[in-house]
C-alpha positions as CSV (number, residue, x, y, z in Angstrom):
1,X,104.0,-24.0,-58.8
2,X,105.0,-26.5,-61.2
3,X,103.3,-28.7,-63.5
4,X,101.9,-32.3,-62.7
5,X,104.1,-33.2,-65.9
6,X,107.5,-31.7,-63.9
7,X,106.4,-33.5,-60.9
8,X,108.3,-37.2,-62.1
9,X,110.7,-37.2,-59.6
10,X,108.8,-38.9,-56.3
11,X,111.7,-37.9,-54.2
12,X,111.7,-34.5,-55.3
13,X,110.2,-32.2,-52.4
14,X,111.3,-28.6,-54.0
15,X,109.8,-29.6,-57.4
16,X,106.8,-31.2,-56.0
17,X,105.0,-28.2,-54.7
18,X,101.8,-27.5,-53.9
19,X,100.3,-24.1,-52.8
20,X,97.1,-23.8,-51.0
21,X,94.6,-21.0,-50.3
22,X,90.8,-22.0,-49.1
23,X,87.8,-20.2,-47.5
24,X,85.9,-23.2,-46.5
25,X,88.2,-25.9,-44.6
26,X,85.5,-28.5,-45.4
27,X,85.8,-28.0,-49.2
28,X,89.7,-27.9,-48.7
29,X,89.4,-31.4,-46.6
30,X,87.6,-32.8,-49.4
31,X,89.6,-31.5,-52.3
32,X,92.8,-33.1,-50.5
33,X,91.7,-36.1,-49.9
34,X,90.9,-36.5,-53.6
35,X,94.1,-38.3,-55.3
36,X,93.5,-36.3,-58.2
37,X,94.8,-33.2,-56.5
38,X,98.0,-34.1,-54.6
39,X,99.9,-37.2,-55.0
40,X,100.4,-38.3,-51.5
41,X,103.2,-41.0,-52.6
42,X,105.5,-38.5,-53.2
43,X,108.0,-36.3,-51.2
44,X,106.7,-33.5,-51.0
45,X,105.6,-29.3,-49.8
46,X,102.5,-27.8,-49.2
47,X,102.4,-24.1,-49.1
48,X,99.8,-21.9,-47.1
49,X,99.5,-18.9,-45.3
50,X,96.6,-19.8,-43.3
51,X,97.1,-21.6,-40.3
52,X,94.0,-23.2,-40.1
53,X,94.8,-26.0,-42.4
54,X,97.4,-27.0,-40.1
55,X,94.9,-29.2,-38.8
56,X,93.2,-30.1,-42.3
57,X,96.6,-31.3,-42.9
58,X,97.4,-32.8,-40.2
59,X,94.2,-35.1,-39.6
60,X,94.7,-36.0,-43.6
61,X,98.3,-37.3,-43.0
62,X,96.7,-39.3,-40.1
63,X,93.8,-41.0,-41.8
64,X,96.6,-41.6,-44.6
65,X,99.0,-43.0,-42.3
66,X,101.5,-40.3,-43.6
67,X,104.7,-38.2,-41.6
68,X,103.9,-34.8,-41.7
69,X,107.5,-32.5,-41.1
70,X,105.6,-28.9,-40.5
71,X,108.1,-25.5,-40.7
72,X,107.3,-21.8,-40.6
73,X,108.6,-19.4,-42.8
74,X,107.9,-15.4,-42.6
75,X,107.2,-13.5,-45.7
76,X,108.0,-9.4,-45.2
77,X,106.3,-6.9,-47.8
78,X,105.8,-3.5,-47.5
79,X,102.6,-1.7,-46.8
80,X,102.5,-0.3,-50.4
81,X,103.1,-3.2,-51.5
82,X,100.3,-5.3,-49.9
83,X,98.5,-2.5,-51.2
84,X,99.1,-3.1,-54.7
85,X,99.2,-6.7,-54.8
86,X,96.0,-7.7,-52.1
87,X,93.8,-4.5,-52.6
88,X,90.4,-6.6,-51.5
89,X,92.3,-7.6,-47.9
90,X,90.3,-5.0,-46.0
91,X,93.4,-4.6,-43.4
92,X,95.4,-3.4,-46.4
93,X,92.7,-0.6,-46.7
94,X,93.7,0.7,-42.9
95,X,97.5,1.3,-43.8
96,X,98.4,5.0,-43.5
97,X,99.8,6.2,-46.9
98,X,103.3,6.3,-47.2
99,X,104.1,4.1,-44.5
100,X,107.2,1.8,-45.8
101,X,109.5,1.1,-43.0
102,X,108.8,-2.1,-41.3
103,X,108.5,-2.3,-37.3
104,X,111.8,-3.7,-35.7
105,X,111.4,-7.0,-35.9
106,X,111.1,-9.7,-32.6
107,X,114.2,-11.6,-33.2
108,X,112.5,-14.7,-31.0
109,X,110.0,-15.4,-34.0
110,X,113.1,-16.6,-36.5
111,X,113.6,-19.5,-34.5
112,X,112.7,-22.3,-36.3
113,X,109.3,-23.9,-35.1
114,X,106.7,-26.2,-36.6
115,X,103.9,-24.5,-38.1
116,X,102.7,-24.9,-42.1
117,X,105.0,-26.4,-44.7
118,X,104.9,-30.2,-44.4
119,X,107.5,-32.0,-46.5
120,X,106.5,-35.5,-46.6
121,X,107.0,-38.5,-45.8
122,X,110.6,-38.6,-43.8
């Protein structure tokens, strides 16, 4: 993600990114709500793959009185590649070698829904 120094533009929501990965939701409440972390004056994304901040975020843009726009997006990668890239992930560990092709896909589940990359505040 990019720099605190390329974040200058307070309007900018592509530039001002923010990508978040936590075990403990406490510890992730807690570093959020510190200023120093994420400048919640700006426009602006937070990234996750875990679902479970959804509500980390969420009661953080209420206490800060904040608009919270939440979309999904799905990220396809091949078994071999999780492999290589996330080899602690014990599901990754299950795969049966060789396996490449993708299932076919639920077309229902690209319809755009809420879910984790707020963009705030509009």
């Amino acid at each position: 993600h990019p720099t605190k120094q390329e974040m200058t533009d307070d309007f900018d929501h592509h530039t001002n990114t923010y990508q978040i990965y936590s075990k403990d939701l406490k510890n992730c409440h807690e570093a959020l709500s510190t200023s120093d972390v994420i400048n919640w004056k700006q426009h602006l994304q937070i990234q996750s793959s875990q679902p479970s901040l959804d509500e980390v975020i969420q009661n953080l843009a209420t206490t800060k009185f904040i608009k919270v726009k939440q979309t999904q997006r799905i990220l396809y990668i091949t078994p071999e590649m999780a492999i290589k890239l996330l080899p602690s992930l014990p599901e990754t560990k299950n795969l049966p070698p060789g396996y490449s092709r993708p299932k076919a896909s639920n077309q229902e589940c690209f319809k755009s829904h809420p879910w984790m990359l707020p963009t705030l505040p509009w």
